[in-house]
N, C-alpha and C positions, 0 to 999 in steps of 0.2 A: 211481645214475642215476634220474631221476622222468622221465615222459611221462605229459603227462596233456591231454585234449580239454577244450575252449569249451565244446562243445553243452551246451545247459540239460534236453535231451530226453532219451529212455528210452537214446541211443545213447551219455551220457556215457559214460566212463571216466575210471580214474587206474592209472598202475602205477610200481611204485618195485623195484627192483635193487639187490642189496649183494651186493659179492665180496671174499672175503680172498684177500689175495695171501702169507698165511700157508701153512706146513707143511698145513693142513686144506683148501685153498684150498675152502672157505666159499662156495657160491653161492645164494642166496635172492633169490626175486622174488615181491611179489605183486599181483596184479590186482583192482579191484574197479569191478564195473560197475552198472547204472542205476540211479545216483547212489546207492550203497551199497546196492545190496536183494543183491547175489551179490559174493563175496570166494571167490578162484583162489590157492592159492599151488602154485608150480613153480618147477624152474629158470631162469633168464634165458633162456637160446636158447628153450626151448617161448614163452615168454608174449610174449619181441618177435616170435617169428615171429607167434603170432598179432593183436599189435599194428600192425606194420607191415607183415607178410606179407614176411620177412628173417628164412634161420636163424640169427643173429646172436647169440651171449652179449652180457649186459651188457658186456663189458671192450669185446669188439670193437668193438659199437656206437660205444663211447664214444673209442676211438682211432678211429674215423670219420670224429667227429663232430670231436675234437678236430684231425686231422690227425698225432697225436702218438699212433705205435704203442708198446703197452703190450711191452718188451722180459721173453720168460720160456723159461726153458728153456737148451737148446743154444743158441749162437749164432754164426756164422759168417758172414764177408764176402765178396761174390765182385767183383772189380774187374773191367769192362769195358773202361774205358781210365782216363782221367786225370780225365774230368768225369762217371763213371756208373758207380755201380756198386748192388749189390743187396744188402742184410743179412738172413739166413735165419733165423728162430726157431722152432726144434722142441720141441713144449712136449706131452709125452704121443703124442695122434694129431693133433695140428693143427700145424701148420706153415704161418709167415706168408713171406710175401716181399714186402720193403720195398724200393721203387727209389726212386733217391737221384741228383741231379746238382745240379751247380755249375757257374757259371760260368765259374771258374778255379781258378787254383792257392792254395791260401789265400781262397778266397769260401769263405762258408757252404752245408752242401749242404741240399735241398729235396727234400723226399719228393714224387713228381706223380703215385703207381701204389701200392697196397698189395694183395697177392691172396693169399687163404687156402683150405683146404679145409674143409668141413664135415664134420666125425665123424659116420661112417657111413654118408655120402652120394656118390654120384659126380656130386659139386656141389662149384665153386670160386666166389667170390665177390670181385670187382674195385672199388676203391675210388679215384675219380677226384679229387682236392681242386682246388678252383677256388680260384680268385684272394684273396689275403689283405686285410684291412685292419688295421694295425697290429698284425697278425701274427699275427690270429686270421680264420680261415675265412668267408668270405663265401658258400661253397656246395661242395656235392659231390655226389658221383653215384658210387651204387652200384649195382651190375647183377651179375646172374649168372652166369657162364660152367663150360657144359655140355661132360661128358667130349670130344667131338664138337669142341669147340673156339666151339660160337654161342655168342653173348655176347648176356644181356639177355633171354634164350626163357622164363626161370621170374619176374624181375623182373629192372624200373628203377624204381629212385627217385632223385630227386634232391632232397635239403635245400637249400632257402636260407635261411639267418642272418641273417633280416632288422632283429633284435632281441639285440644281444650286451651284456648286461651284465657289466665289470671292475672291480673283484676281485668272485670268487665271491657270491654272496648269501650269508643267514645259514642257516645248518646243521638249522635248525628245516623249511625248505622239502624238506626232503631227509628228510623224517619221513611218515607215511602213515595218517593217524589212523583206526581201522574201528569203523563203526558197532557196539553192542551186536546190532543185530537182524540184521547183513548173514550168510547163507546159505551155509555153504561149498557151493564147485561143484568138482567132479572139472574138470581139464582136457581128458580126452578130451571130456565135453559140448561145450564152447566150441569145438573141434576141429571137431566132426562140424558143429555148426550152422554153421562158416563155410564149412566143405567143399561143404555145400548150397548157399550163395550163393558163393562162389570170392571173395570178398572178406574182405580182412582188417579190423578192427574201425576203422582209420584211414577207412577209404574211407564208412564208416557213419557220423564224427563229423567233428564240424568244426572 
């Protein structure tokens, strides 16, 4: 997964995500910010949260974004009637829950809810997918939801897909080139400094 800012200012950024869904399951992400002078490498969840201020691993993100939940682990079905039901995935300490309905008997079913918890946190996080076009996501909304049961009290965001290029781009875009001179920075640094402003780096670029 690549996210990366417009801005031409000190507030760029780029960050790139790679996860093996291997026996090692493999998580590497790294950040580098204005316009290459500091390069961050961490886990996925550290660097989108502070990307988009969402504890989110890359996989999650990306079933998100996709609408298309990454199925790992345990897996189990729970049927509510005939046109709704929920598929559970218990993968370590996370555990997804995917809600599912159809129309009918023999229609296809539609994911319209996906909710996870975050390791370590007494934080679940809700995944709303909006309306399709030729069967790729037009937008979604994700929000927070606290032990207490409020929803949306730590964040909301909502993605629109205003721009959907089919089939994939080339594999090269999905590469993250670092400057010789870029700086490693500890993650806790980029931590404390957004802590001070309550904004995550999204909110800073454009």
């Amino acid at each position: 997964m690549r996210l990366e800012s417009v801005d031409t200012g000190p507030s760029r950024f780029s960050f790139l995500a790679s996860y093996s869904y291997g026996s090692d399951r493999k998580d590497e992400a790294t950040l580098l910010l204005r316009t290459g002078r500091w390069v961050v490498h961490s886990r996925s969840r550290e660097l989108v949260e502070l990307v988009l201020g969402v504890p989110l691993s890359a996989p999650e993100l990306q079933s998100v974004l996709t609408g298309c939940p990454t199925v790992t682990g345990n897996l189990r079905f729970e049927r509510f009637d005939a046109a709704t039901m929920k598929m559970v995935t218990e993968s370590g300490d996370t555990v997804f829950e995917v809600f599912m309905r159809r129309h009918g008997v023999g229609s296809p079913w539609a994911v319209f809810a996906t909710v996870a918890n975050v390791p370590g946190r007494p934080t679940r996080w809700r995944a709303d997918p909006g309306e399709r076009s030729h069967g790729v996501l037009e937008s979604v909304r994700l929000t927070s939801v606290e032990w207490n049961g409020r929803s949306g009290g730590l964040f909301d965001l909502t993605f629109s897909l205003d721009h959907i290029q089919t089939p994939a781009p080339a594999a090269e875009l999905f590469t993250l080139s670092l400057p010789e001179s870029a700086d490693p920075l500890p993650v806790e640094a980029v931590r404390l400094n957004l802590e001070q402003s309550s904004l995550p780096l999204l909110a800073s670029a454009q």
